[in-house]
C-alpha positions in Angstrom: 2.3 17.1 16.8 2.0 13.6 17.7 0.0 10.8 16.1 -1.2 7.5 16.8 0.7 4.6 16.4 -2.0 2.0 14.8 -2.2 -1.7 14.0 -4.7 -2.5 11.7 -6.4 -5.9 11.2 -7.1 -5.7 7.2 -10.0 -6.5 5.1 -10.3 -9.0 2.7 -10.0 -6.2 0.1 -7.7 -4.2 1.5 -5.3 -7.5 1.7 -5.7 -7.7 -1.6 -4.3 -3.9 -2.4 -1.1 -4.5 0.0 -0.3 -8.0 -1.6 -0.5 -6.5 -5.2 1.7 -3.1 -3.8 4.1 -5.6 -2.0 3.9 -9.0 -3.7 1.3 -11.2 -4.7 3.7 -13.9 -2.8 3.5 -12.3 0.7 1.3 -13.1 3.6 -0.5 -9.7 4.5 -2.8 -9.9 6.9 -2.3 -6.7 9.3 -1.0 -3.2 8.4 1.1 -1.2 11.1 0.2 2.5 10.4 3.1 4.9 11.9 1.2 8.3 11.1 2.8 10.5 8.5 6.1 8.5 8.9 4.7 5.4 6.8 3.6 2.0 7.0 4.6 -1.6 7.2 2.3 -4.5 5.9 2.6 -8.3 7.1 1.5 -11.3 9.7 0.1 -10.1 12.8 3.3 -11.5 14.5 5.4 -9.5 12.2 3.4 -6.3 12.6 2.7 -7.1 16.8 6.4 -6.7 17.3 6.9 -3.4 16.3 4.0 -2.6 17.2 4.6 -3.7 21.0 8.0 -2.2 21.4 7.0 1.2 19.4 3.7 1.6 22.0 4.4 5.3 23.5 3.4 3.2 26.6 6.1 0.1 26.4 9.6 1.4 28.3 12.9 0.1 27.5 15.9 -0.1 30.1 18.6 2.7 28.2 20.7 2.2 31.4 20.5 1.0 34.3 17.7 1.7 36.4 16.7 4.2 33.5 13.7 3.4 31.6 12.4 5.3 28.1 9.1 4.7 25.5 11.5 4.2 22.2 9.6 6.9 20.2 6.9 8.5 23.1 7.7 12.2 21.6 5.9 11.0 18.2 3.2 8.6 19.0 0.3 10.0 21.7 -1.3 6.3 22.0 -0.8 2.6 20.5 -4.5 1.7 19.2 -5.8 -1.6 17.2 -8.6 -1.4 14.5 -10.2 -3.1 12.1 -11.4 -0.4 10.6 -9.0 2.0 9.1 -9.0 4.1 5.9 -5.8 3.3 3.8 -4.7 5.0 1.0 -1.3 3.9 0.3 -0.9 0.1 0.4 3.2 -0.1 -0.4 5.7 -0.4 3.0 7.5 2.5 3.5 11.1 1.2 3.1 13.4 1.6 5.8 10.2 2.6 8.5 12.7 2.3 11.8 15.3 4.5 10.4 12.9 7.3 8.9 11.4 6.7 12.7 14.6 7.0 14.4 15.6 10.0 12.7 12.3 11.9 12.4 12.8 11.2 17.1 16.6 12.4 17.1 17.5 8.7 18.1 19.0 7.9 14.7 22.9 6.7 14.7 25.9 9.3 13.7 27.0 8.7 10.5 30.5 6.2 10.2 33.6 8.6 9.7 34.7 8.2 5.9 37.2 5.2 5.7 39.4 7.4 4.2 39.6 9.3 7.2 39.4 6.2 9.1 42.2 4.2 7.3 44.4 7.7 7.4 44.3 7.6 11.3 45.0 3.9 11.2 48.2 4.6 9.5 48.6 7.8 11.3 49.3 5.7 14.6 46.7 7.9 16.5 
């Protein structure tokens, strides 16, 4: 099931819940809502820019003359608010990843270094 991919423009209020979930220090003003994946809160710039190049709609160039939305089979739309019922005001850590892997884009693990170093020395 896909969901939306959202970028909310906060309250006054509900900046105050994400700065005391993610740092009184840090300028909140926009929450980027990524369904049942989690959520990132910042700047409108810092928030747009995900938000731009996650939008099910936005195609990237994977190889020449090939074009692909990054994560089109888990986002249905790219929609703004400023009305938008939050419950958990704390960034999910490490949003791409969980993103990339919940999509089947995620990187292959590294090889162990032992293994690594034991080919090294190997000559193969």
């Amino acid at each position: 099931m896909k969901h939306n991919l959202t970028l909310v423009i906060l309250t006054a209020e509900q900046i105050a819940r994400a700065k005391e979930a993610n740092g009184r220090r840090k300028r909140i003003t926009h929450a980027l809502v990524c369904g049942p994946y989690g959520q990132m809160f910042g700047t409108e710039r810092e928030c747009l820019k995900y938000f731009t190049e996650w939008d099910p709609d936005h195609r990237i160039e994977v190889a020449p003359g090939q074009f692909r939305a990054l994560f089109a089979d888990l986002f249905d739309a790219a929609v703004k608010t400023t009305a938008y019922p939050i419950t958990d005001y704390r960034t999910t850590p490490a949003l791409a990843t969980r993103l990339m892997e919940a999509s089947g884009t995620a990187p292959r693990d590294a090889p162990p270094i032992r293994r690594l170093l034991g080919r090294l020395f190997a000559g193969d």
